[in-house]
N, C-alpha and C positions, 0 to 999 in steps of 0.2 A: 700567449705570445711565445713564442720559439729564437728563443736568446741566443747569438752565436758567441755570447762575450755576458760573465758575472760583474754587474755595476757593483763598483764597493764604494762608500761615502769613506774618505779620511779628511780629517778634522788637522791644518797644515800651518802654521805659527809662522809669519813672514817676520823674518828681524828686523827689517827695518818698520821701526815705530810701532812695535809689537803688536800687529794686524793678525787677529786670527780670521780664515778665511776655511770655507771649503771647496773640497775638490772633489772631481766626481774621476774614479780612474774606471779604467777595462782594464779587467784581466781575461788575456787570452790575446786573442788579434785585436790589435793593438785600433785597426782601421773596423772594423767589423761593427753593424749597426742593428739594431731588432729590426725586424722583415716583421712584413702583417700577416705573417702564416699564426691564428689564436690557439692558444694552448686550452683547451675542455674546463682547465680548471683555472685560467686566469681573470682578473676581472677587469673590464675595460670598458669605461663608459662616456657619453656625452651628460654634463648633467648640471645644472644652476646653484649655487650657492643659497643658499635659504637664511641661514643662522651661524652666526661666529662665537664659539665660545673663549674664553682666555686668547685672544688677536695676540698677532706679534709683539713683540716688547716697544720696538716702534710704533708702534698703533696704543697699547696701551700698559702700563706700569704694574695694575692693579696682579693681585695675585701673582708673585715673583716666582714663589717656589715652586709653580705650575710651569713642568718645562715644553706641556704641549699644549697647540692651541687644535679646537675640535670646530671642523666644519660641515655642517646639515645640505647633506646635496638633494636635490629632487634629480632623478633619474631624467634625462629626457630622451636619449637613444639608445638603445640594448647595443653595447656591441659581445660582449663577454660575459656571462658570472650572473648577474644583476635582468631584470624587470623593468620594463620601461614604466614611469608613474613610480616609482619604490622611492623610500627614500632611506638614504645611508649615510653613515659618520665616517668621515674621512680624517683621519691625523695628520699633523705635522709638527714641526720643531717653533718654538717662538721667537726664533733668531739666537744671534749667541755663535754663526759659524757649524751650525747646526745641517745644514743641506736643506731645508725644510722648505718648502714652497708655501706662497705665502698668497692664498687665494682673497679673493674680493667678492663683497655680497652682492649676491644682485648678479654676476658675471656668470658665463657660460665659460663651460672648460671639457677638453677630451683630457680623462683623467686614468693616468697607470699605476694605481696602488701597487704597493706589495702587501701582505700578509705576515706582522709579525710574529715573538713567539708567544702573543698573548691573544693569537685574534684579532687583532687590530689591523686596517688597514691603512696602510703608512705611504703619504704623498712625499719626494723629495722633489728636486730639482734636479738628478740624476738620472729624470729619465724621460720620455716623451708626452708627460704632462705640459700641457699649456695650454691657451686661449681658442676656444673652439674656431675663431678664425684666422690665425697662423696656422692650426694643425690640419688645413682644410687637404693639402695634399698625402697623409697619413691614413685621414679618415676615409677619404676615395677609394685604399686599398685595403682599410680595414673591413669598408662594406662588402668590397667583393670577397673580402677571405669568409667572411661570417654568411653572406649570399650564395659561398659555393661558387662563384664567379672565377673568371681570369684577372689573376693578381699579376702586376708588374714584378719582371724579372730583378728591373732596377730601375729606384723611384728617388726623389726630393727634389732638392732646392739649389738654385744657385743663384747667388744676393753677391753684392755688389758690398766689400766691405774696408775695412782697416782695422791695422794693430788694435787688440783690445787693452793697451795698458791705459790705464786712467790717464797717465801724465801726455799720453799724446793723442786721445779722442778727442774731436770734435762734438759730442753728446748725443751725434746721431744717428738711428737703429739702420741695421744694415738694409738695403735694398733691394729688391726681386729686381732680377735682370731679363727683362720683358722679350720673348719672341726671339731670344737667341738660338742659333742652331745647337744643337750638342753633338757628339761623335762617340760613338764606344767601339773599339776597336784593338782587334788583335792580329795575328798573324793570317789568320785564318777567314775573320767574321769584321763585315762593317755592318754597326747599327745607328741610325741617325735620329733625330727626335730634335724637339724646339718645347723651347720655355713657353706658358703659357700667362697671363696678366697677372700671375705672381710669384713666376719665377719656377714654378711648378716642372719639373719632366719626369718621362717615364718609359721604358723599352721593354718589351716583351717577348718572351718567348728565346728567351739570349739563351746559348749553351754554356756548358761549364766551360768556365776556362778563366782567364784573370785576362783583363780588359783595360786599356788606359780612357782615357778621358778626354778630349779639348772640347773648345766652346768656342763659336766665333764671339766676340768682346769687342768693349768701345777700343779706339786707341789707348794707348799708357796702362795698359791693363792685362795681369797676367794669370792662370789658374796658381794658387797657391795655400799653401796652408798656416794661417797666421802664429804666429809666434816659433814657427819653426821652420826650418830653413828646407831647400828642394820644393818638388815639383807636387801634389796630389799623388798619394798612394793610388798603386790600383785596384780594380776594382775585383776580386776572387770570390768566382761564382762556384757553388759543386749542384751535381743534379735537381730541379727541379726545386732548388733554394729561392730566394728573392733576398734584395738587401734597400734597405737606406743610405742612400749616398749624395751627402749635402756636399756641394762646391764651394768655394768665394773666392771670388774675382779680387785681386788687390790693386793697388798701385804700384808700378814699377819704380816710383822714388827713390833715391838714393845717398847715403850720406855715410862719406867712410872718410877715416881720417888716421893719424898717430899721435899720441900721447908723448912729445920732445920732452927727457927731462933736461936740468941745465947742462950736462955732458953732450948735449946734440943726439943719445940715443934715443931711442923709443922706450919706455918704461915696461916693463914687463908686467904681464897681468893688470894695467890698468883697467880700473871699473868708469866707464863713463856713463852718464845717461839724459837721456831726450826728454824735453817738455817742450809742448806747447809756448810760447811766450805769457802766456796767458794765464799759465796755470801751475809757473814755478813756485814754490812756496823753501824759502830756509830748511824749516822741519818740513820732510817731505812727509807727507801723510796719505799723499798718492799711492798707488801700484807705478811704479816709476819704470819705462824702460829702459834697462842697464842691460850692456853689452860691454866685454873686456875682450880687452887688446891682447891680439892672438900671436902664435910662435911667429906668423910672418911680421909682426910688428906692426897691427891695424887692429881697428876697432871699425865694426861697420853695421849698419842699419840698413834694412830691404824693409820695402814696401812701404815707402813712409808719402804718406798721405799731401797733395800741397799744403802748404800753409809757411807761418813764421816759427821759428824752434830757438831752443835755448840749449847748447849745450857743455854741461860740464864735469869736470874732474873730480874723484872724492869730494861729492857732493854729502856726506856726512861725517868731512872731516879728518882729522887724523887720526890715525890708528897706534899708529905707534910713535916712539921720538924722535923718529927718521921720516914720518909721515909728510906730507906735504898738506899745504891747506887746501880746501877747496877752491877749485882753478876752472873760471869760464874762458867758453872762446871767444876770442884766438889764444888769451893768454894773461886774464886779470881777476885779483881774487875777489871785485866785486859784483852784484849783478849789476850795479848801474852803469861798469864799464864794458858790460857783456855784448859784444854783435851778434845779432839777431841772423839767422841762419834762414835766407827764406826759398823756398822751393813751391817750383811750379810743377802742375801736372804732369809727373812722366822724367823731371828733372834728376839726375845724379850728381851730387857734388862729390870728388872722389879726393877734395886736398881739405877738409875740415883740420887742419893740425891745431893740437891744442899744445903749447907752449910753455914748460911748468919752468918758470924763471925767476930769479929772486925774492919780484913780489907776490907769485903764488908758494913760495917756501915758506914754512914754522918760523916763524921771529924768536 
C-alpha cells in the first residue's frame, strides 16, 4: 500500500472523568488517505476469524497480564503478501485505550496489518481494517490494483452523518447517501460521478491538480467535516496518484448563544456544552460536546442534529472561589428547572443565552 501520510496510535488522557481514549493521528497532509496502489511487500487480505486467543478485556478477564489478544485468520482472498487458503495470526491490543481492533469469530474482515519489530502482525483501528462488507468500496480498487487493472483516481464514501460526541448521538451508524450526483472540480477540469447503493463513488483518470468537492444532498444538509469547523478540504492529486476521499453530509442545525454573567456582560472563555436530553448525566462520563465562548462574546454549535438538547454552564463545577456553579438554560442551577432546547431539521436558534445570576452563583 502506498501511504501518502505515517498513521501513529497516541494513547490521549480526557480530564474530564479520566477517560483514556485512543486517537489515530496523520502526520504529514493532514487530509491525505491510503490509495489502493499495493506496496510488493505489504500484506493485505480478505480473511474469517477462526480462533480467539486471550479476547478483549471486555469479552473476557482471564489472563490480565496478557496485553495481546491473538486472532487465527483463514485467508480467503489474496490481496498482498499472503496465499489464499493460508492461515495467519494476526495481533491486537486487549482494550485499555490501546488502538487495537477487536475482531469477532466467525466474521469476515479486509484486513491492514502492519509488521512489528518482532515479526508480528499488528491490526489497529488506525487503519483500513474493517468488515468485509463496509470495505466493499476499497476492495473494488484493491482488486484492480492487484489485477493490473484501472484504479480510481479518486474513490469512497459519502454517509449521511452527525457530530460524533457521545453526549449528542442518537446511536445511529452513519448512512450511505444513495444515488447522489458528485462534482470534482477545478479551474480547469469538471468530473461528475453518482453514489452508488452504498454510498460508493469514484472518478477516473483526473489530472494533477487539487480539486473541490460538492454533492447534490437532501434539504438541511451540508458537505462538512465533523468536529471541525469549514467546508471539506480539497482534494490534491499529483501524477498518476489515487486517493480515498470519504464525505459526510451533516446537518445544518444551529445553536449559538452568550454566557450573561450577573454584570449583563458576556463571560469570557465560558465552557458550555450539549447533551441530548436523554443523555445528561451530573458526573459526565460521556465524551461531552463543549464549545467556549469566543472574543466576539458567543458560544456556538454547527451541525447539530434535530432532536431535544440540554444546555449547560460549567457543567463540572467550580474551579475556583470566584467560580460559578453549574448553570442550565436559560438560567438555573438545577436540571429540573432546565428548558429543553428543541430543534427541528435544518433549524438555527442563534439567542440560547445562558443567564449566570444569583442562583447560578457559589453560595
Amino acid at each position: 500500500m502506498s501511504l501518502r501520510s505515517l498513521m501513529v496510535l497516541i494513547v490521549a488522557l480526557t480530564v474530564s472523568g479520566g477517560v483514556s481514549a485512543c486517537s489515530c493521528v496523520e502526520v504529514g497532509d493532514a487530509q491525505a488517505a491510503p490509495c489502493a496502489k499495493i506496496s510488493p511487500t505489504q500484506v493485505v487480505f480478505v480473511g474469517t476469524v477462526q480462533e480467539i486467543d486471550n479476547p478483549p478485556y471486555e469479552v473476557s478477564t482471564e489472563n490480565p497480564e496478557v496485553s495481546q489478544s491473538r486472532y487465527r485468520f483463514q485467508v480467503d482472498e489474496e490481496i498482498s503478501g499472503l496465499k489464499a487458503e493460508q492461515q495467519i495470526n494476526i495481533y491486537s491490543g486487549r482494550g485499555g485505550a490501546d488502538c487495537g481492533y477487536h475482531f469477532l469469530k466467525g466474521k469476515q474482515y479486509l484486513v491492514f496489518p502492519y509488521r512489528n519489530n518482532s515479526g508480528q502482525l499488528i491490526a489497529t483501528i488506525c487503519s483500513q481494517t474493517g468488515p468485509v462488507n463496509d470495505r466493499q468500496f476499497v476492495l473494488t480498487e484493491l482488486r484492480a490494483a492487484r489485477d493490473s487493472d484501472r484504479v480510481a483516481s479518486v474513490y469512497g464514501l459519502l454517509q449521511v452523518g452527525q457530530q460524533p460526541y457521545l453526549s449528542v448521538t442518537d446511536d445511529r451508524p452513519q448512512q450511505p447517501l444513495r444515488n447522489a450526483r458528485i462534482e470534482l472540480r477545478n479551474d480547469n477540469y469538471v468530473f461528475t460521478s453518482s453514489t452508488d447503493s452504498n454510498g460508493a463513488f469514484s472518478f477516473y483518470s483526473v489530472p494533477a491538480g487539487a480539486y473541490h468537492v460538492r454533492a447534490d444532498l437532501p434539504p438541511n444538509m451540508e458537505l462538512a467535516r465533523p468536529t471541525l469547523k469549514g467546508p471539506p478540504p480539497s482534494v490534491n492529486l499529483v501524477a498518476g496518484d489515487c486517493a480515498e476521499y470519504n464525505i459526510v453530509a451533516l446537518p445544518t442545525g444551529r445553536i449559538r448563544g452568550k454566557v450573561v454573567g450577573p454584570d449583563h456582560i458576556p463571560m469570557k472563555f465560558a465552557e458550555v456544552e450539549l447533551f441530548r436530553s436523554d443523555k445528561y448525566q451530573d458526573s459526565a462520563s460521556l465524551t461531552e460536546w463543549r464549545e467556549v465562548q469566543n472574543q466576539s462574546g458567543f458560544f456556538e454549535f454547527t451541525h447539530v442534529s434535530p432532536g431535544d438538547y440540554i444546555l449547560v454552564y460549567n457543567n463540572e463545577g467550580p474551579t475556583t472561589a470566584n467560580s460559578g456553579r453549574r448553570c442550565f438554560y436559560p438560567g438555573v442551577p438545577n436540571i429540573s428547572g432546565a428548558q429543553r432546547i428543541h430543534i427541528e431539521d435544518g433549524q438555527q436558534l442563534l439567542t440560547a443565552d445562558i443567564h449566570v445570576r444569583r442562583k447560578c452563583l457559589k453560595q
